[in-house]
C-alpha positions, 0 to 999 in steps of 0.5 A: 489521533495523530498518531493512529489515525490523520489527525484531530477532526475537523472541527476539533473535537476529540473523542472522550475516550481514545482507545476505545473510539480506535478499537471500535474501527478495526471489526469491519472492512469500511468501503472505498471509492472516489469521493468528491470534495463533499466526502460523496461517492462520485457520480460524475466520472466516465465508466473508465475512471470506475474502480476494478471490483472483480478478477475478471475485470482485472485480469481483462484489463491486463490483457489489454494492456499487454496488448497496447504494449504489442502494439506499440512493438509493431508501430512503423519504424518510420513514423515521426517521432512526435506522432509515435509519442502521442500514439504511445501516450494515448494508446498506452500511457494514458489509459493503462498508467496515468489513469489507473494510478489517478483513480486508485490514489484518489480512492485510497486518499479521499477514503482516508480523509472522510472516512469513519474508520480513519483508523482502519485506514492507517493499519491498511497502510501498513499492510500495503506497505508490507506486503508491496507491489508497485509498478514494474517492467511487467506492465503491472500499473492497472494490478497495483491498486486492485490488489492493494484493496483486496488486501483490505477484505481480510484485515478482520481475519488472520494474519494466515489468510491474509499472508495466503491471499498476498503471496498467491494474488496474481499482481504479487506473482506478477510483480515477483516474476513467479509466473517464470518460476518453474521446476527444473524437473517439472513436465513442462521443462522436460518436455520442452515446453517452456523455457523458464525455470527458478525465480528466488525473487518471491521465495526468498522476500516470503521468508525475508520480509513477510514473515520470519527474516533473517534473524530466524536463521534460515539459510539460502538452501532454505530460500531455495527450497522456499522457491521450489515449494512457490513453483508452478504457481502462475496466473491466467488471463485471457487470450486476444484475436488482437496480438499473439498470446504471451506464453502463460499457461491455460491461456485459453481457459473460461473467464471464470479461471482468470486469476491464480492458477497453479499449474502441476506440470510446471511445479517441482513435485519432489519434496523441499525442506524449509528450517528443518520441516519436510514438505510433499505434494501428492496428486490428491492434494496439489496445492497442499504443499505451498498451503502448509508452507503458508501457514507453517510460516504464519504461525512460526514465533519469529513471524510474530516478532517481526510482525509485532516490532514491525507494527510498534516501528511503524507506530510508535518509534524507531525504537519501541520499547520492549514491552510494547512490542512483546505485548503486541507480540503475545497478541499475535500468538495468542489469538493466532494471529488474528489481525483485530486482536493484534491491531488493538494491542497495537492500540493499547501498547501505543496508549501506554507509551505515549509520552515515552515514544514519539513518530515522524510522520511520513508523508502521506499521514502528514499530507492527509492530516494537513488537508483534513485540518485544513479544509481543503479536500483533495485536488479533484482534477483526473489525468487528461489526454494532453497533460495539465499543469494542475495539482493532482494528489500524485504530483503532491505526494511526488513533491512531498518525497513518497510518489505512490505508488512507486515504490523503489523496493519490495521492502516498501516505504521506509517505516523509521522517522530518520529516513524521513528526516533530513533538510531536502525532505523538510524543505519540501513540506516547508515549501508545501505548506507556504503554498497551502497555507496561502489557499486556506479561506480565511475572510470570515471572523467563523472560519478564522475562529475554527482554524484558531480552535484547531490550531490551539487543539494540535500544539501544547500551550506552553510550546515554543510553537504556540508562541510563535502561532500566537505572535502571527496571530496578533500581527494580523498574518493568518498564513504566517501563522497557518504555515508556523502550525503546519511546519511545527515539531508538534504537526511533524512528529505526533 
């Protein structure tokens, strides 16, 4: 349960049989909102702090962003600078970034914490992580997290589809500058009418870090014809009396055009060669090219074993031994990649090898187990107009070495427990659980009762850590005892 999910429930208890109880969560997308300290969606928050659901709201939402951005170009040079900061912050920082990353976060976290299908959140995880986008200079705050959830929807599908669904949302185009990448022998380059042109940033990580890596032997001609094959395709968002329209195609289109759009004129319609295998478009089929692309790529072996190594990494350890990732492996290949078939073969390689491997926490898992355990729920406190000193889930994660959702590279968070391990990083969990320790409620002989049981439930009897558990227990220092739990080896590495 550590290792696949956050840790015992919160009473105890554990399932009679383990794998079975993981496989069960993999076969249906549970929901996800902003729940309250009682694990009840929240009622009580402005129409502001509601998650985005649709394109047309994501995409609106981003117009206006961009135009709080233009405005803020257009402010008066003479403006003091004090009043240009509180004009900026509530303009623009406040309801297009602090607010945005609050809700997705919160939803994210107080999802995993209540949820049934801890387990299907855990494998979510992974994928954000794979497939990264995080905050950048293309204003993109209000696209992270909307994308992230939409990569939930097609976890009980292929791997194919959800590939598809990764590279063409308009947050990953956005996020990769696709929506600069544009044919040199395109109509639109030739007529004038734009100035862009090639952009390898998401044709080189499609082939690198999604799907078959270097080791498949591509070469950078490869990563060149990849970025041909990605051109053309761009995004639509709705058009503002407000500010001048940014320079993206169709920005006049319906509402209902608002998302992915792939425009022919700007696309590289000659025919590209990827690893030895030609593609062509036609007229007829436009998007066709980059579709067989996409699925080419899904279904290549070296796909399979980086995603295979990659899951057993995540999971199991830095090094997983060889049958556990080739068992994953013929999943993959096997099923054609359907996600639930590998998934509990990542289940069933992970049972097998439990006493053989083990995996350091990152700090999201071990700060979701840790307030699970605990009892204590998330920080509730939404961002405010005039900043709090007050815990917030950011500021925990922040404190904690993994802010999300700011990622610093495409490649997402580090996956290896040696590059989660090293004295600042240990210091800050150190430091955070002294402070929760000291907020657990311990004044009732039944509370007590419950964190002894959990306590004996999480370390082996015979480890130096239940020694040490045990002494602080018989001394009358419930925190000491709740801090050596929470800072042992046995809550850091599962």
């Amino acid at each position: 349960m550590q290792r696949l999910a956050f840790g015992p429930n919160a009473d105890g208890s554990l399932p009679t049989d383990p794998v079975a109880w993981a496989e069960a969560q993999l076969d249906r997308v549970p929901p996800i909102d902003l729940l309250d300290a009682a694990g009840q969606v929240r009622t009580d928050l402005p129409p502001e702090f509601k998650l985005t659901r649709t394109m047309t709201e994501l995409m609106t939402a981003y117009r206006r962003s961009w135009n709080a951005v233009d405005k803020m170009f257009r402010l008066s040079p003479d403006l003091p600078e004090a009043e240009r900061k509180a004009t900026v912050r509530k303009a623009l920082y406040y309801p297009y970034r602090d607010l945005e990353h609050w809700k997705e976060l919160q939803a994210r976290a107080s999802t995993a914490l209540f949820s049934k299908q801890p387990v299907f959140e855990r494998f979510w995880h992974f994928w954000t992580n794979h497939f990264m986008v995080a905050p950048n200079t293309d204003n993109n705050d209000v696209l992270v997290g909307p994308y992230q959830r939409a990569l939930r929807e097609h976890l009980t599908g292929s791997f194919r589809d959800l590939l598809w669904n990764a590279v063409t949302h308009p947050s990953m185009l956005i996020y990769l500058d696709n929506y600069r990448n544009v044919g040199p022998n395109s109509t639109a380059r030739k007529q004038g009418r734009t100035t862009d042109s090639i952009n390898e940033n998401l044709g080189r990580e499609l082939l690198e870090l999604f799907t078959v890596t270097p080791q498949s032997g591509y070469t950078q001609a490869d990563v060149e014809q990849s970025t041909l094959i990605l051109t053309g395709w761009t995004f639509v968002m709705p058009n503002s009396d407000e500010a001048k329209p940014l320079f993206f195609p169709n920005h006049n289109a319906p509402a209902a055009l608002n998302g992915t759009i792939f425009v022919y004129g700007r696309h590289e319609s000659a025919d590209q060669k990827v690893m030895g295998k030609v593609y062509s478009s036609s007229v007829f089929r436009q998007k066709g090219k980059l579709e067989d692309f996409i699925t080419d790529l899904a279904n290549h072996p070296a796909t399979a074993h980086h995603i295979a190594r990659k899951l057993c990494v995540y999971f199991m350890d830095d090094e997983p031994p060889a049958e556990a990732v080739a068992l994953v492996e013929k999943a993959f290949i096997e099923s054609k990649g359907h996600l639930p078939a590998v998934h509990k073969a990542v289940i069933e390689a992970t049972w097998n090898n439990m006493e053989r491997t083990k995996k350091f926490q990152n700090p999201e898992a071990w700060l979701l187990q840790t307030l699970r355990l605990l009892g204590l729920g998330l920080p509730q406190n939404p961002p405010q107009l005039v900043p709090m000193k007050e815990w917030t889930t950011a500021t925990l994660m922040k404190d904690l070495g993994q802010p999300l959702p700011f990622s610093p590279q495409p490649n997402g968070w580090p996956i290896r427990s040696d590059d989660w391990i090293s004295k600042e990083m240990l210091d800050r969990r150190l430091r955070l659980a002294q402070m929760l320790a000291q907020r657990v409620p311990m004044a009732s002989a039944e509370q007590m009762g419950r964190l002894e049981k959990l306590m004996a439930t999480s370390l082996p009897a015979q480890s130096k850590s239940r020694l040490l558990v045990t002494q602080a227990l018989a001394q009358k220092n419930p925190s000491q005892a709740v801090l050596m739990w929470l800072a042992s080896p046995d809550m850091l590495w599962s």
